[in-house]
PDB file with SEQRES, HELIX, SHEET and CRYST1 records, atoms N, CA, C and O in Angstrom:
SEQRES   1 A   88  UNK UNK UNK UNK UNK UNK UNK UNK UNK UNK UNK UNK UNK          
SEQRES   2 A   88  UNK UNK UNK UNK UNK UNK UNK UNK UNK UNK UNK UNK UNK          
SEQRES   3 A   88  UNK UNK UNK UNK UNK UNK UNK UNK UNK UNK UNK UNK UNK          
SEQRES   4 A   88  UNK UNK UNK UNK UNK UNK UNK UNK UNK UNK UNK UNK UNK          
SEQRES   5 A   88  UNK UNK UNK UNK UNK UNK UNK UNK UNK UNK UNK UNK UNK          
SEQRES   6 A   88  UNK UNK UNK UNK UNK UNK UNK UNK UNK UNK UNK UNK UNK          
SEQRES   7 A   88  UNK UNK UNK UNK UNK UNK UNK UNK UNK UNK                      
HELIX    1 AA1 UNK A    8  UNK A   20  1                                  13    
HELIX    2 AA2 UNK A   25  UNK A   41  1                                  17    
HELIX    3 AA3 UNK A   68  UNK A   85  1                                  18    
CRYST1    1.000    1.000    1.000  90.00  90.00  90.00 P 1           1          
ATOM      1  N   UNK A   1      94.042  80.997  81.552  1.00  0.00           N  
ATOM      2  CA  UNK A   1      94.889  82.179  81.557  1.00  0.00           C  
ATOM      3  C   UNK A   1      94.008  83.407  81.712  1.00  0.00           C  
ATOM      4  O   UNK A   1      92.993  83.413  81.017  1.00  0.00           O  
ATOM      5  N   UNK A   2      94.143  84.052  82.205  1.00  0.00           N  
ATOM      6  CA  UNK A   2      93.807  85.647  82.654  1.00  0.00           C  
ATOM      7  C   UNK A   2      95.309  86.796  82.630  1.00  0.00           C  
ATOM      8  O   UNK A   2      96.493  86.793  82.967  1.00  0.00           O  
ATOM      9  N   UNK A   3      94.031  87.913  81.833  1.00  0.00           N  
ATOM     10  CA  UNK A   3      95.121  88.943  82.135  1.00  0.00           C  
ATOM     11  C   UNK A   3      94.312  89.940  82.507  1.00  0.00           C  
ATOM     12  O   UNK A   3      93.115  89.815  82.248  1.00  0.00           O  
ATOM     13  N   UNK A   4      94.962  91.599  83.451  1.00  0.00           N  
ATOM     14  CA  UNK A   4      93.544  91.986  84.325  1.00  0.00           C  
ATOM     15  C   UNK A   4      94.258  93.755  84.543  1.00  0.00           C  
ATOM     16  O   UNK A   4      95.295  94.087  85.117  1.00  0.00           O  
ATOM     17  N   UNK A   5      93.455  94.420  83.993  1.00  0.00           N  
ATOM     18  CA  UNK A   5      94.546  96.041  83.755  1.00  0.00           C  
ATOM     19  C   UNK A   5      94.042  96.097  85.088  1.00  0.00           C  
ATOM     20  O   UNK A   5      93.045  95.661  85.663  1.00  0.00           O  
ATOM     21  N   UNK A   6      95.527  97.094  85.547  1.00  0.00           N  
ATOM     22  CA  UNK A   6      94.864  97.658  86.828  1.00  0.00           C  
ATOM     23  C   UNK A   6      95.631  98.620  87.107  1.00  0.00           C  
ATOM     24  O   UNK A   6      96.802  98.674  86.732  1.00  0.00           O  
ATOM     25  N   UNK A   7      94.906  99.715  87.975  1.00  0.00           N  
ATOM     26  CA  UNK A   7      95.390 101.138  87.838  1.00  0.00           C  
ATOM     27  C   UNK A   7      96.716 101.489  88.051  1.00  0.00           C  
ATOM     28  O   UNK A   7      97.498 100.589  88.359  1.00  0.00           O  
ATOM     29  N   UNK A   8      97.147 102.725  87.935  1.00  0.00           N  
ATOM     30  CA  UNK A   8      98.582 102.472  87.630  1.00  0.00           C  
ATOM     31  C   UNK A   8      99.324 102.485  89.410  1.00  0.00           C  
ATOM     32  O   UNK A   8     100.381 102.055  89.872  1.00  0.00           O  
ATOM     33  N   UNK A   9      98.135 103.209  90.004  1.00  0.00           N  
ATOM     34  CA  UNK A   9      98.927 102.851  91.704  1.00  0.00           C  
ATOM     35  C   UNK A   9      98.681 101.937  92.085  1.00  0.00           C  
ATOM     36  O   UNK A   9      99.188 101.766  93.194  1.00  0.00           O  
ATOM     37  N   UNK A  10      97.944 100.916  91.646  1.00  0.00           N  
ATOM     38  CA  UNK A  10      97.732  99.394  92.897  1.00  0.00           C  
ATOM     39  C   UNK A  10      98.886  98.568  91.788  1.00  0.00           C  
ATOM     40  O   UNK A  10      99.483  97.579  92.213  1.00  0.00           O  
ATOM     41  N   UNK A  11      99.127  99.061  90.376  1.00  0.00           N  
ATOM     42  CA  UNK A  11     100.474  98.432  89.953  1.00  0.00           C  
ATOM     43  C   UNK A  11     101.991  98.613  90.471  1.00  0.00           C  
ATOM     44  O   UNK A  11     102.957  97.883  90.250  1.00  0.00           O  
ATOM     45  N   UNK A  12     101.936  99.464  91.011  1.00  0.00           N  
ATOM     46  CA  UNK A  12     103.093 100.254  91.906  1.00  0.00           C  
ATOM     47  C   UNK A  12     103.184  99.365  93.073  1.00  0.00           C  
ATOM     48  O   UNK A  12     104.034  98.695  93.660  1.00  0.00           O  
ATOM     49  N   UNK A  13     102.015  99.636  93.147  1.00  0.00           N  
ATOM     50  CA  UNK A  13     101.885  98.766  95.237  1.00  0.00           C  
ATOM     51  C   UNK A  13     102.290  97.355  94.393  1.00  0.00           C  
ATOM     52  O   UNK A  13     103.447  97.078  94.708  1.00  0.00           O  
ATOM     53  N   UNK A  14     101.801  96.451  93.518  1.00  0.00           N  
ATOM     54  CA  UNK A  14     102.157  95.284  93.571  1.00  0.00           C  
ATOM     55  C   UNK A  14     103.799  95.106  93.181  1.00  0.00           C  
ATOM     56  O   UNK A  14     104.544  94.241  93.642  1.00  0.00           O  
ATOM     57  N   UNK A  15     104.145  96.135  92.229  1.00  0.00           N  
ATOM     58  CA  UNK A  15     105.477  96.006  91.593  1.00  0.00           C  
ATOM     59  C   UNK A  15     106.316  95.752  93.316  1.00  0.00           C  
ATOM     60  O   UNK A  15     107.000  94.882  93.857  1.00  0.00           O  
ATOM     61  N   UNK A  16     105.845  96.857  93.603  1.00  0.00           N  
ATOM     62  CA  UNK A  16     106.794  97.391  95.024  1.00  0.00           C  
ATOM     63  C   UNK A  16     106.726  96.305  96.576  1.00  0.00           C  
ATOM     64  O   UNK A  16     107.565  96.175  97.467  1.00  0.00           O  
ATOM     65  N   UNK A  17     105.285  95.622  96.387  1.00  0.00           N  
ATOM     66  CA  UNK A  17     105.321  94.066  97.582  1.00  0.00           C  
ATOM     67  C   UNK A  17     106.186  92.770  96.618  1.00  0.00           C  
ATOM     68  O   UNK A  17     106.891  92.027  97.301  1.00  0.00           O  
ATOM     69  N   UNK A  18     106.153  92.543  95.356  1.00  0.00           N  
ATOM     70  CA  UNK A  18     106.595  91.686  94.842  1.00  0.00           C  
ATOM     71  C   UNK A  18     107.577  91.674  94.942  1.00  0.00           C  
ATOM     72  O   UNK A  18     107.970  90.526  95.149  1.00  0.00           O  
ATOM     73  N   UNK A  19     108.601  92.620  94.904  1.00  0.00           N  
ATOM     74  CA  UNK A  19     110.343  93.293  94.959  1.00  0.00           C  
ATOM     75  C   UNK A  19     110.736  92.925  96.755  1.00  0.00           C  
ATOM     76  O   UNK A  19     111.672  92.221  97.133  1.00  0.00           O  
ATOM     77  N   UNK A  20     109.872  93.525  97.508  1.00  0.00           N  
ATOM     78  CA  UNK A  20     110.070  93.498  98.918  1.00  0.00           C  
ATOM     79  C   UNK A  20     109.555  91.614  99.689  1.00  0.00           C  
ATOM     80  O   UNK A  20     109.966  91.051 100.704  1.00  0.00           O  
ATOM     81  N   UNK A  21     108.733  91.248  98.836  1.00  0.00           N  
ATOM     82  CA  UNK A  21     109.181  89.880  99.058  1.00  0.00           C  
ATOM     83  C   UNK A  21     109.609  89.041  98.076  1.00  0.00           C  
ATOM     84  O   UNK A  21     109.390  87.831  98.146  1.00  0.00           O  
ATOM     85  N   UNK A  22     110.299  89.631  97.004  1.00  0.00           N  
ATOM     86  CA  UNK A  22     111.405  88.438  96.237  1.00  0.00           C  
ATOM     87  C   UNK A  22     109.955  87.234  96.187  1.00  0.00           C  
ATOM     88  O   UNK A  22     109.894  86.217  96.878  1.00  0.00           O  
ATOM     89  N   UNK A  23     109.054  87.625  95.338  1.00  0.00           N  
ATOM     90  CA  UNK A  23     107.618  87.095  94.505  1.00  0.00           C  
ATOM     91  C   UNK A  23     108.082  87.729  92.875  1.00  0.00           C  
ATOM     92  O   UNK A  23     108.920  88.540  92.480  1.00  0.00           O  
ATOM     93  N   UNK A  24     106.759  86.638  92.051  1.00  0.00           N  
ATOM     94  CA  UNK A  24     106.620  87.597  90.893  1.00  0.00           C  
ATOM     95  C   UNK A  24     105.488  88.457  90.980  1.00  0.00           C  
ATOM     96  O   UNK A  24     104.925  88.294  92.063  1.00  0.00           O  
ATOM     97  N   UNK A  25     104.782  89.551  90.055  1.00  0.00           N  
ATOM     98  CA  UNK A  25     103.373  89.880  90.263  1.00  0.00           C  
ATOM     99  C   UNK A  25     102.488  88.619  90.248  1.00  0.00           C  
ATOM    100  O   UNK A  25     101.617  88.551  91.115  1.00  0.00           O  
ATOM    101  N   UNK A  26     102.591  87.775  89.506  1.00  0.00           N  
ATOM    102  CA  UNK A  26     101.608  86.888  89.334  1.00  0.00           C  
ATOM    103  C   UNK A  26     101.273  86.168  90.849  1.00  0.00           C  
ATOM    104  O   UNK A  26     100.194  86.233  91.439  1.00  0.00           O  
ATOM    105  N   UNK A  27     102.760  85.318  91.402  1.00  0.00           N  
ATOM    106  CA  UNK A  27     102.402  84.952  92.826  1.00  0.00           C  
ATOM    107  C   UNK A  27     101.944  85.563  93.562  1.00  0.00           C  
ATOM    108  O   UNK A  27     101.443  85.079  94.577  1.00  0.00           O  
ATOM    109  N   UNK A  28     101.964  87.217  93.225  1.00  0.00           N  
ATOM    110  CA  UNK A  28     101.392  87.643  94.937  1.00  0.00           C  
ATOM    111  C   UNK A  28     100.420  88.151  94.660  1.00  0.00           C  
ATOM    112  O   UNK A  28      99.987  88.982  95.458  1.00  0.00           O  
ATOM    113  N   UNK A  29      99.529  87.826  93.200  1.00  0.00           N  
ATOM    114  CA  UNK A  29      98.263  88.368  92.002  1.00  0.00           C  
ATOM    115  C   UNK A  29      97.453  86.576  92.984  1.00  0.00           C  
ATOM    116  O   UNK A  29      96.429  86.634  93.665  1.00  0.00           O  
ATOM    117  N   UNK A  30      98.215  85.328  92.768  1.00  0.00           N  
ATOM    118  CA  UNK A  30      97.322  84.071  92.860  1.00  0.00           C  
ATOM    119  C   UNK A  30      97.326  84.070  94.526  1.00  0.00           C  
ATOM    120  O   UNK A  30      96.225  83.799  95.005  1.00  0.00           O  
ATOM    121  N   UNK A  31      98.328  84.314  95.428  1.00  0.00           N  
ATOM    122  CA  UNK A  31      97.906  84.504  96.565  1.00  0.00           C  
ATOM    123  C   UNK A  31      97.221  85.303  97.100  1.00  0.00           C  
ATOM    124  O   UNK A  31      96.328  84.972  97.879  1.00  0.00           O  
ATOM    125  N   UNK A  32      97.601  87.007  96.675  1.00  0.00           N  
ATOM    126  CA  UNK A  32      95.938  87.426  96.978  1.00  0.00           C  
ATOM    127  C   UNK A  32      94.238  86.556  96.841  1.00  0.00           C  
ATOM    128  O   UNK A  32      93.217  86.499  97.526  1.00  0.00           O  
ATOM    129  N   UNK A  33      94.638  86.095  95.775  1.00  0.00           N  
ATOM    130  CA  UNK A  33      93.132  85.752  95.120  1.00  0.00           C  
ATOM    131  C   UNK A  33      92.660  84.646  96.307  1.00  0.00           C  
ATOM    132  O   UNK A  33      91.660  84.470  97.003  1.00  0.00           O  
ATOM    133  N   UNK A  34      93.846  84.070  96.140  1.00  0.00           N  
ATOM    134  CA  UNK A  34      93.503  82.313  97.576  1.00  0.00           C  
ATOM    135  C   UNK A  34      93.139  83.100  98.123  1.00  0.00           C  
ATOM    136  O   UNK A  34      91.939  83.335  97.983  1.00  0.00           O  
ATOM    137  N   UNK A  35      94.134  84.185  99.293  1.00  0.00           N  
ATOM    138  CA  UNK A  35      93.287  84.541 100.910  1.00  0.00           C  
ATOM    139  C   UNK A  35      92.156  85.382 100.497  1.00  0.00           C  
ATOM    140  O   UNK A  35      91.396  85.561 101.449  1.00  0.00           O  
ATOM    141  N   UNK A  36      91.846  85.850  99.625  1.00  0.00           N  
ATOM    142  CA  UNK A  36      90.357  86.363  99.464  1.00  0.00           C  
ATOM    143  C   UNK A  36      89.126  85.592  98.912  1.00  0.00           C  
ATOM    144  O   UNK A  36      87.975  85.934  99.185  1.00  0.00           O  
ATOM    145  N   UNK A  37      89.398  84.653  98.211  1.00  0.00           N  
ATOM    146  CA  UNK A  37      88.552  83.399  97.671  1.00  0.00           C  
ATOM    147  C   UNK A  37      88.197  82.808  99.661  1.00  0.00           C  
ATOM    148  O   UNK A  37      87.198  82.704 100.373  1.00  0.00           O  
ATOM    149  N   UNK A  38      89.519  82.601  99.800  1.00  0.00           N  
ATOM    150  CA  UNK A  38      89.283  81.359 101.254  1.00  0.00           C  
ATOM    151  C   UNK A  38      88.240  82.126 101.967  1.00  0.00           C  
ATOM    152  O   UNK A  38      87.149  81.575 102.116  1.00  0.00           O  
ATOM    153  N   UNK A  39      88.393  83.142 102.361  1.00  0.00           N  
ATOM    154  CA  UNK A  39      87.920  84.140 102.949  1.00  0.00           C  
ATOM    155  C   UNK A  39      86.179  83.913 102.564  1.00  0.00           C  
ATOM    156  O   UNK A  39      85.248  83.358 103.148  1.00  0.00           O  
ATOM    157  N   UNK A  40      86.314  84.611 101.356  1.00  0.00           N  
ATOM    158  CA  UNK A  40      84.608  84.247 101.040  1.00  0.00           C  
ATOM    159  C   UNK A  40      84.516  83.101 101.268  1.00  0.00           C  
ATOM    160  O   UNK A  40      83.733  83.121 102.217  1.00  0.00           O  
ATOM    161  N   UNK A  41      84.755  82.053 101.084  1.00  0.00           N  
ATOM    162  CA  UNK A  41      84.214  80.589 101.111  1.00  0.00           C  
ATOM    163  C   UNK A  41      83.922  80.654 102.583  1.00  0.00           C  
ATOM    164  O   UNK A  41      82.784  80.233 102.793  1.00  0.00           O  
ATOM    165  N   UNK A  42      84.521  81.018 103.638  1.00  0.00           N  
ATOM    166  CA  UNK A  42      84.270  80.913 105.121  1.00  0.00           C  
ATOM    167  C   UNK A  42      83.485  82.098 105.282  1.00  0.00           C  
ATOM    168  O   UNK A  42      83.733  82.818 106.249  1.00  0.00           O  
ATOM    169  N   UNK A  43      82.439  82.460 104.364  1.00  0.00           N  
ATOM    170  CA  UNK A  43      81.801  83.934 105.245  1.00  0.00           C  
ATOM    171  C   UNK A  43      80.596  83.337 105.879  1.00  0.00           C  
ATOM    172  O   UNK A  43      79.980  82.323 105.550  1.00  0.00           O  
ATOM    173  N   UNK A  44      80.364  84.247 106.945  1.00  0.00           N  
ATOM    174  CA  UNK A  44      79.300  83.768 107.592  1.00  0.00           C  
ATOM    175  C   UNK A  44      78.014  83.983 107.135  1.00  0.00           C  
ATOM    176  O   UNK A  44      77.873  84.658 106.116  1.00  0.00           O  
ATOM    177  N   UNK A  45      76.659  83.346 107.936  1.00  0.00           N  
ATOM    178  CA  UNK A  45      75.382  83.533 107.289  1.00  0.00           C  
ATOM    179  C   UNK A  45      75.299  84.782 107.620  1.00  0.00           C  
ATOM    180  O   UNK A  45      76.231  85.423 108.104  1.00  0.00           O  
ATOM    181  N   UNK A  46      73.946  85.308 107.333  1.00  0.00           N  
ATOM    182  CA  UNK A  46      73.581  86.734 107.205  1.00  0.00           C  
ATOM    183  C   UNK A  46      72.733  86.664 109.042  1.00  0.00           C  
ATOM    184  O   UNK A  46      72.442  87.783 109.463  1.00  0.00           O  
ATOM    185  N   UNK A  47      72.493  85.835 109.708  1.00  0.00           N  
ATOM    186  CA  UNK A  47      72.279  85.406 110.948  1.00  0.00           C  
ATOM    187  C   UNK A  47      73.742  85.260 111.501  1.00  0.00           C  
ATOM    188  O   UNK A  47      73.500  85.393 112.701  1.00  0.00           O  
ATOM    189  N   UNK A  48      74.922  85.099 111.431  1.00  0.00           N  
ATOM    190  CA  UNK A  48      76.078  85.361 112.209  1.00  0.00           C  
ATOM    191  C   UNK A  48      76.412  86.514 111.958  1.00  0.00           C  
ATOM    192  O   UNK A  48      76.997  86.871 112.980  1.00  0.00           O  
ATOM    193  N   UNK A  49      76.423  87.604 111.022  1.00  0.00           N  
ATOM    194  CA  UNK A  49      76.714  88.794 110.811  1.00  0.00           C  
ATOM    195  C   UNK A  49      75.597  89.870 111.669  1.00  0.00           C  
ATOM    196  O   UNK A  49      75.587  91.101 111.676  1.00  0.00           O  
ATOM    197  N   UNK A  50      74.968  89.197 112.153  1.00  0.00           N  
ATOM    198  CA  UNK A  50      73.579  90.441 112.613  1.00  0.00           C  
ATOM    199  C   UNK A  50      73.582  90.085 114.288  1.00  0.00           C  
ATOM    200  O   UNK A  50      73.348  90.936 115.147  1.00  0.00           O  
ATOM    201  N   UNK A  51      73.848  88.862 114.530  1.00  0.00           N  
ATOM    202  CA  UNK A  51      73.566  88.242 115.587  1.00  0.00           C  
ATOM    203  C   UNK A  51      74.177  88.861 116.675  1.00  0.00           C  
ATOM    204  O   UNK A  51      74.174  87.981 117.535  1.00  0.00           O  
ATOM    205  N   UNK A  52      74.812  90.070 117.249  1.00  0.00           N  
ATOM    206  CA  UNK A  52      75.370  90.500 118.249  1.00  0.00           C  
ATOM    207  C   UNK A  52      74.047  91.849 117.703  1.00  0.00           C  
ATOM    208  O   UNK A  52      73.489  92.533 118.561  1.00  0.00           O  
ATOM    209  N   UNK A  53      73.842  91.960 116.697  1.00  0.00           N  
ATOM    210  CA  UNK A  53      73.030  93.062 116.880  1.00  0.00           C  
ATOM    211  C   UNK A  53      71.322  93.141 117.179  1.00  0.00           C  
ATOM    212  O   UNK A  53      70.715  94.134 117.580  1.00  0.00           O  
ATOM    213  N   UNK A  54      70.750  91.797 116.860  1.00  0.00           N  
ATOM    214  CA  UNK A  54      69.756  91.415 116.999  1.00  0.00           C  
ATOM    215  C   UNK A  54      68.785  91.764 118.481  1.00  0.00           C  
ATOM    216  O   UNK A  54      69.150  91.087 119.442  1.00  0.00           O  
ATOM    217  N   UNK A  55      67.787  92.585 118.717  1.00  0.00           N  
ATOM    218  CA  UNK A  55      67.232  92.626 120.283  1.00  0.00           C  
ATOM    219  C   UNK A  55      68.155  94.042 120.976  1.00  0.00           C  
ATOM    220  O   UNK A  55      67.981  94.554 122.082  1.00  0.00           O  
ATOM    221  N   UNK A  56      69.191  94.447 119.875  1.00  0.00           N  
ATOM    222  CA  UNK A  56      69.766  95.558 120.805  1.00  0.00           C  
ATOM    223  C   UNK A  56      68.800  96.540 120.801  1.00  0.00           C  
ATOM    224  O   UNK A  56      68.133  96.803 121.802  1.00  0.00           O  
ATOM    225  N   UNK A  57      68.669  97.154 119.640  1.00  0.00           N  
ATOM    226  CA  UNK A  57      67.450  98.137 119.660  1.00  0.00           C  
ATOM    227  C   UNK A  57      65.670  97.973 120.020  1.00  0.00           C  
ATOM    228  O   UNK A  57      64.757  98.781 119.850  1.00  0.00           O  
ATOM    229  N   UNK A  58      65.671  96.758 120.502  1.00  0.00           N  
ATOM    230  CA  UNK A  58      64.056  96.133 120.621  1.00  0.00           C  
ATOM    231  C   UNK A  58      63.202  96.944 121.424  1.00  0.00           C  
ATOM    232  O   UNK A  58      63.655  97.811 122.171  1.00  0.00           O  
ATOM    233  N   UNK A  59      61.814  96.668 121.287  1.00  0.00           N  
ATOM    234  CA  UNK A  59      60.760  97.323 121.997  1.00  0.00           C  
ATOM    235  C   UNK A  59      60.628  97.193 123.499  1.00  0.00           C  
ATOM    236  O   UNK A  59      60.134  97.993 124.294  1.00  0.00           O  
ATOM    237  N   UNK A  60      61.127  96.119 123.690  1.00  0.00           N  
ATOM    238  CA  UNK A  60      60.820  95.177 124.320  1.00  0.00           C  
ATOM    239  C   UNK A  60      59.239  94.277 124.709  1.00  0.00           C  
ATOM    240  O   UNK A  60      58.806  93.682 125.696  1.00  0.00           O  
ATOM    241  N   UNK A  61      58.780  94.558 123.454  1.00  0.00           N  
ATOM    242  CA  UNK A  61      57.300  94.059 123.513  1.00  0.00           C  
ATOM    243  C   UNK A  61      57.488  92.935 121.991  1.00  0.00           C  
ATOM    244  O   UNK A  61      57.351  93.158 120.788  1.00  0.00           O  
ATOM    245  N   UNK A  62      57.893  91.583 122.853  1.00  0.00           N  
ATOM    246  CA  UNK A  62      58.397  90.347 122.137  1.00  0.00           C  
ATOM    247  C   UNK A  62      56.940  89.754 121.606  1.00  0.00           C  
ATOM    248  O   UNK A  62      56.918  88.525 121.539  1.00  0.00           O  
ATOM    249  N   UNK A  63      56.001  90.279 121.309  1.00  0.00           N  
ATOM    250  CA  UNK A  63      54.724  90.015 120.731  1.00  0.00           C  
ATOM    251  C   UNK A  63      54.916  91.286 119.404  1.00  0.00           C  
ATOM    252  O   UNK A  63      55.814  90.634 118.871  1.00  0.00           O  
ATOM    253  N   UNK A  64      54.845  92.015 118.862  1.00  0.00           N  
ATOM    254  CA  UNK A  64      55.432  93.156 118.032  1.00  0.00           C  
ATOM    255  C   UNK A  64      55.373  92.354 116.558  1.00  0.00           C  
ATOM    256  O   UNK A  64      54.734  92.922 115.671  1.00  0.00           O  
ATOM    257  N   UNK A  65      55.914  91.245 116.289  1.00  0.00           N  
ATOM    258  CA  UNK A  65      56.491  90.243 115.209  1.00  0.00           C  
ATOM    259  C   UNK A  65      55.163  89.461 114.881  1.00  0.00           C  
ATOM    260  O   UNK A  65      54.835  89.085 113.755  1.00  0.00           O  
ATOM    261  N   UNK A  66      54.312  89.241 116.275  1.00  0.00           N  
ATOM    262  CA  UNK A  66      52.746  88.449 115.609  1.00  0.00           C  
ATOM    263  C   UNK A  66      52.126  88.984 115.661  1.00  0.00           C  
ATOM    264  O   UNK A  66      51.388  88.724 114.710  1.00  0.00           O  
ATOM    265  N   UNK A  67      51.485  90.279 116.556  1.00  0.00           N  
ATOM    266  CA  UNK A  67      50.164  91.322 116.533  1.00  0.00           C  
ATOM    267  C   UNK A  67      50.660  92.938 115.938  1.00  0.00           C  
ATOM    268  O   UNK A  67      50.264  93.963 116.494  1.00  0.00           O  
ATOM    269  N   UNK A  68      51.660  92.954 114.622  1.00  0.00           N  
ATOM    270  CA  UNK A  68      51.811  93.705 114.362  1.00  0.00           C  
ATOM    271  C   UNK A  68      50.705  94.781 113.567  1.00  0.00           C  
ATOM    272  O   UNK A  68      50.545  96.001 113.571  1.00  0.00           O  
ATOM    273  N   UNK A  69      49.956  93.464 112.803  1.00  0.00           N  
ATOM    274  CA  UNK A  69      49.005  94.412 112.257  1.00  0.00           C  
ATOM    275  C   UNK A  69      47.752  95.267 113.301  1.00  0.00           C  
ATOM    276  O   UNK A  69      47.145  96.312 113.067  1.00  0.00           O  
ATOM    277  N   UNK A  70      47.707  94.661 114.087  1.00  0.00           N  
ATOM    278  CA  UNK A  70      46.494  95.110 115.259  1.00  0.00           C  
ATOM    279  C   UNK A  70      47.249  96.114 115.585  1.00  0.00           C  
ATOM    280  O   UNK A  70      46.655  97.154 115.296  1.00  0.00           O  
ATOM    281  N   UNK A  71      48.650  96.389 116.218  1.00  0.00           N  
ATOM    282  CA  UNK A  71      49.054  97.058 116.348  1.00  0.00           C  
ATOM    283  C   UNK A  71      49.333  98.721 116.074  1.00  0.00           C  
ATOM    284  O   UNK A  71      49.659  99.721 116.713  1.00  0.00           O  
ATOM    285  N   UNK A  72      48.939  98.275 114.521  1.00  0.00           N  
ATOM    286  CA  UNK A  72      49.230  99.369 113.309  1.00  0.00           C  
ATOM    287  C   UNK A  72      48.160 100.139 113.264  1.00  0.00           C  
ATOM    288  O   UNK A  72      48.170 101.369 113.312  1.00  0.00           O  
ATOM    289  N   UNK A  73      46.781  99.118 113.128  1.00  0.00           N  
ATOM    290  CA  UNK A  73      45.281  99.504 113.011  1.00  0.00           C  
ATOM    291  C   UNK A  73      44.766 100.584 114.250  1.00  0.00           C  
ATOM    292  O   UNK A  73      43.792 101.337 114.218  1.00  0.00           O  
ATOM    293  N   UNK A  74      45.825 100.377 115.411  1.00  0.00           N  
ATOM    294  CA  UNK A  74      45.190 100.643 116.705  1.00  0.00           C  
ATOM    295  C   UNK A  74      45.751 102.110 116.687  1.00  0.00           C  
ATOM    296  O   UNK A  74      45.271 103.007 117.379  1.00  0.00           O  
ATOM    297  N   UNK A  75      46.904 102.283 115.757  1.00  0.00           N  
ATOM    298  CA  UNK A  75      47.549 103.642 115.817  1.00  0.00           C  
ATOM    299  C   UNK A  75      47.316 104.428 114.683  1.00  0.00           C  
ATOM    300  O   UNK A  75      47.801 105.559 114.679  1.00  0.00           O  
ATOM    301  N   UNK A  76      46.536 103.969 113.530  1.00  0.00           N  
ATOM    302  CA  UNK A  76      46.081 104.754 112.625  1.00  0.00           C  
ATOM    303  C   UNK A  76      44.752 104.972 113.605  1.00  0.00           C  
ATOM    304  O   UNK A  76      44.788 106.106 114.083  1.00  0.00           O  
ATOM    305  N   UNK A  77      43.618 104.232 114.032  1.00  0.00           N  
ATOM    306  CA  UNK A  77      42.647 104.667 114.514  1.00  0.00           C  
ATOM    307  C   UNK A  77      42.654 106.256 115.541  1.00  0.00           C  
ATOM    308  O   UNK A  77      42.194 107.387 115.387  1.00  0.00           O  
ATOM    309  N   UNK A  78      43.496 105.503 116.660  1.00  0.00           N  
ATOM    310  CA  UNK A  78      44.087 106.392 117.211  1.00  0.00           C  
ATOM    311  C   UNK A  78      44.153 108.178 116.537  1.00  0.00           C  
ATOM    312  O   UNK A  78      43.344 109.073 116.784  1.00  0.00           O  
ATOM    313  N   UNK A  79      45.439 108.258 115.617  1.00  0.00           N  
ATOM    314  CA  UNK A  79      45.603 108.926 114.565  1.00  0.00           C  
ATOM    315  C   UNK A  79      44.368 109.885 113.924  1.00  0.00           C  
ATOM    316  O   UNK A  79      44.472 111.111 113.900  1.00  0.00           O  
ATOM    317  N   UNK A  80      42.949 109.023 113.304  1.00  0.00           N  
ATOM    318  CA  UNK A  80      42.240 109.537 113.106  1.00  0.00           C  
ATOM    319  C   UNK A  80      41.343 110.247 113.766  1.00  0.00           C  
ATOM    320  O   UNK A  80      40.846 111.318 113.418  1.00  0.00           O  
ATOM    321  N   UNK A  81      41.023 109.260 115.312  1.00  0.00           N  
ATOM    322  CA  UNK A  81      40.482 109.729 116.431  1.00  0.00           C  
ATOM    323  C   UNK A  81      40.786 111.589 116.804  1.00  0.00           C  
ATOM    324  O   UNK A  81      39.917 112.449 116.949  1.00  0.00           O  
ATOM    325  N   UNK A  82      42.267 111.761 116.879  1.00  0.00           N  
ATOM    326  CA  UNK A  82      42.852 112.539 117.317  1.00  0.00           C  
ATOM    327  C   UNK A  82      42.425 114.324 116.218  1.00  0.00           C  
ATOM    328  O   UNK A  82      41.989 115.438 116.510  1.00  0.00           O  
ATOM    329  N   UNK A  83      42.866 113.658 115.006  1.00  0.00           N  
ATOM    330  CA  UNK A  83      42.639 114.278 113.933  1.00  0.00           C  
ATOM    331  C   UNK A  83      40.934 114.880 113.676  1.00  0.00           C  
ATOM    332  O   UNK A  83      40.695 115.944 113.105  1.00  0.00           O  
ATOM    333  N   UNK A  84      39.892 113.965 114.220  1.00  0.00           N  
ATOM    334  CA  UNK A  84      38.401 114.258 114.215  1.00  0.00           C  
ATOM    335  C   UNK A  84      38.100 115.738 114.981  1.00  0.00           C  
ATOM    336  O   UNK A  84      37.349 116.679 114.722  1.00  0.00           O  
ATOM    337  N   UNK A  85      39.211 115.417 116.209  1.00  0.00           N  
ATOM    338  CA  UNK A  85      38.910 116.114 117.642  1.00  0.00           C  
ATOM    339  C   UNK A  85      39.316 117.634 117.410  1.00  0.00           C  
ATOM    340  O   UNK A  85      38.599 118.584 117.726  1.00  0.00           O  
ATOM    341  N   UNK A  86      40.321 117.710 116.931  1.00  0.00           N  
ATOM    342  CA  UNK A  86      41.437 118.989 116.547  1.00  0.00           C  
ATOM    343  C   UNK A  86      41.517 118.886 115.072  1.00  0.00           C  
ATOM    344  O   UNK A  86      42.350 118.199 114.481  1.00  0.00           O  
ATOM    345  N   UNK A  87      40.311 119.839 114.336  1.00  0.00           N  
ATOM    346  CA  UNK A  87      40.818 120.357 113.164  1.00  0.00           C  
ATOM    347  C   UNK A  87      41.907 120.781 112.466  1.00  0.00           C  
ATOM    348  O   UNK A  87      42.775 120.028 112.910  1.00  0.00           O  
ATOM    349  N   UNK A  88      42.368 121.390 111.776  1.00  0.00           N  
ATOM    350  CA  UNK A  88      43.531 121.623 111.367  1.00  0.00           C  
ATOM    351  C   UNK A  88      42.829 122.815 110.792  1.00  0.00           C  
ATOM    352  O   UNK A  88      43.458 123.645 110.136  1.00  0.00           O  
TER     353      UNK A  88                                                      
END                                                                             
């Protein structure tokens, strides 16, 4: 058994769907819960949720992921190089 306060307008909204489909609160309290339980149970991985977005924004330099650190080293050097040349 559960019992579950809830604000006084989403009690309205339920009073007022329960009336308009001839439910009690409770049935349309345990059917919410199913299509939102079912729901989570079918969510996707965190790889189907990203996967249309994956490579949109890319470098296009598909090496980036293994020579990142050389990468990094080459642009702080850089960086300092620059900084030697032009005082501040």
């Amino acid at each position: 058994m559960i019992s579950a306060r809830l604000p006084d307008e989403l009690e309205q909204l339920l009073g007022s769907a329960s009336k308009a489909k001839h439910m009690s609160k409770s049935d349309m309290v345990k059917e919410a819960l199913v299509q939102y339980l079912g729901r989570d149970m079918e969510e996707k991985s965190s790889f189907e949720l990203g996967e249309d977005l994956f490579g949109r924004y890319g470098s296009g330099d598909g090496s980036l992921s293994q020579n990142y650190k050389e990468k990094l080293q080459d642009k702080i050097n850089a960086k300092l190089n620059t900084n030697k040349h032009h005082p501040h």
